[in-house]
C-alpha positions in Angstrom: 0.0 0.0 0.0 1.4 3.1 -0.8 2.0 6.3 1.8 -1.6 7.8 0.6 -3.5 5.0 0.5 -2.1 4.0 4.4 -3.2 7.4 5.3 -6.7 7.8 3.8 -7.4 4.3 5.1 -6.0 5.4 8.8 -8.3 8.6 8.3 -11.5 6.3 7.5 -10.4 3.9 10.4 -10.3 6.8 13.0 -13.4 8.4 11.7 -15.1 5.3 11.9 -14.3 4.6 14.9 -14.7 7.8 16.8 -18.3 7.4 15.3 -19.2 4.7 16.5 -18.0 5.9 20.4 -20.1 8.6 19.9 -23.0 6.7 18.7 -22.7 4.0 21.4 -22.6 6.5 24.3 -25.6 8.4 22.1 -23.7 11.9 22.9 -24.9 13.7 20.4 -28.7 12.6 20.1 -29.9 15.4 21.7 -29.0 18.1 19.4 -28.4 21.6 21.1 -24.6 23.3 21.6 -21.5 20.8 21.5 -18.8 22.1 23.7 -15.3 21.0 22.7 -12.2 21.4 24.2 -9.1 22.3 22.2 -5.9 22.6 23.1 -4.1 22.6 19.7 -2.9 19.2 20.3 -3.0 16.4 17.6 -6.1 14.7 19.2 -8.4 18.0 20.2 -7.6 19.7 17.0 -8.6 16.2 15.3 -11.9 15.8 17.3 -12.7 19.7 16.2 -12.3 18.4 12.2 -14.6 15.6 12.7 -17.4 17.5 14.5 -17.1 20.4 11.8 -17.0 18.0 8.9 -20.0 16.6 9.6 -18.7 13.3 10.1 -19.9 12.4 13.2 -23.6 12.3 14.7 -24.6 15.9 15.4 -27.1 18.2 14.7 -25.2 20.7 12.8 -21.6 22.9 13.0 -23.3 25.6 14.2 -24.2 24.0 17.1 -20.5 23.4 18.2 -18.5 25.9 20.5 -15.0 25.2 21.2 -13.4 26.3 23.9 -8.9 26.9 24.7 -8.1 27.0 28.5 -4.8 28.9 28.3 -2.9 28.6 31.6 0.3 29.8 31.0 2.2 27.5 32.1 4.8 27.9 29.0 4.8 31.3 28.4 5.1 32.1 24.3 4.4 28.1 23.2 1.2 28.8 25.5 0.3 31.9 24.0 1.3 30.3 20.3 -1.4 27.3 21.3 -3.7 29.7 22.1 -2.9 31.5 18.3 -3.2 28.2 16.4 -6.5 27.5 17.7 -7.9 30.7 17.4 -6.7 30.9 13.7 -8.1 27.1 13.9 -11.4 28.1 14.4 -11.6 31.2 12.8 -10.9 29.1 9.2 -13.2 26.6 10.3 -16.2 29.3 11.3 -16.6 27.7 15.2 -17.1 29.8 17.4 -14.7 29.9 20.4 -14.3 31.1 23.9 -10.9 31.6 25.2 -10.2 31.7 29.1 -7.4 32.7 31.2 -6.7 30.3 34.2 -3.0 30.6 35.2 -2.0 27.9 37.3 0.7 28.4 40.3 4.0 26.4 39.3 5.4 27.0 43.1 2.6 24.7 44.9 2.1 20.8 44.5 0.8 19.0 41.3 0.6 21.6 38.8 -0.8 19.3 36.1 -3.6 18.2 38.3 -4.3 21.3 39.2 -4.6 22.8 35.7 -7.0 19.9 35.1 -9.5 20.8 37.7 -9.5 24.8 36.7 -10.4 23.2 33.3 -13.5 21.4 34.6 
């Protein structure tokens, strides 16, 4: 199989398969606003595809809101995170909410805490 071919077939695999987790779980059955969180990583900015490209079991992309948590924890790469998924969104017409929630690197388990300001 050549380089493409793997790819596209990777692509289908993935799509299928984050289909059918949604479907299973029925997230998406009850229309309304989807709420996605994007960090810029690999796997957030991959979910935000799907939900926009209609691949997956939702009402419609209007309906989906993402949302960047920058906490500053690496100064400029955080603040370039924060860029790629604004310019992210802004190509892909989703509407996004950014929020500020810097996390003390002096005190404890800075990860952890990061998390819960996130939820």
């Amino acid at each position: 199989m050549k380089p493409e071919q793997t790819r596209i077939y990777f692509l289908r695999d993935c799509t299928s398969r984050v289909r059918e987790f949604c479907e299973d779980r029925d997230l998406f059955s009850g229309g309304g606003r989807v709420g996605v969180m994007v960090s810029g990583g690999q796997d957030s900015v991959a979910l935000l595809h799907l939900l926009v490209s209609g691949a997956l079991p939702i009402a419609a992309p209007a309906d989906i809101v993402a949302v960047h948590v920058n906490h500053h924890l690496r100064g400029d790469e955080s603040n370039a995170d924060q860029a790629l998924v604004e310019g992210l969104c802004r190509r892909l017409g989703v509407r996004l909410v950014v929020d500020h929630r810097p996390v003390d690197k002096t005190e404890g388990n800075v990860q952890e805490r990061a998390r819960e300001l996130r939820r």
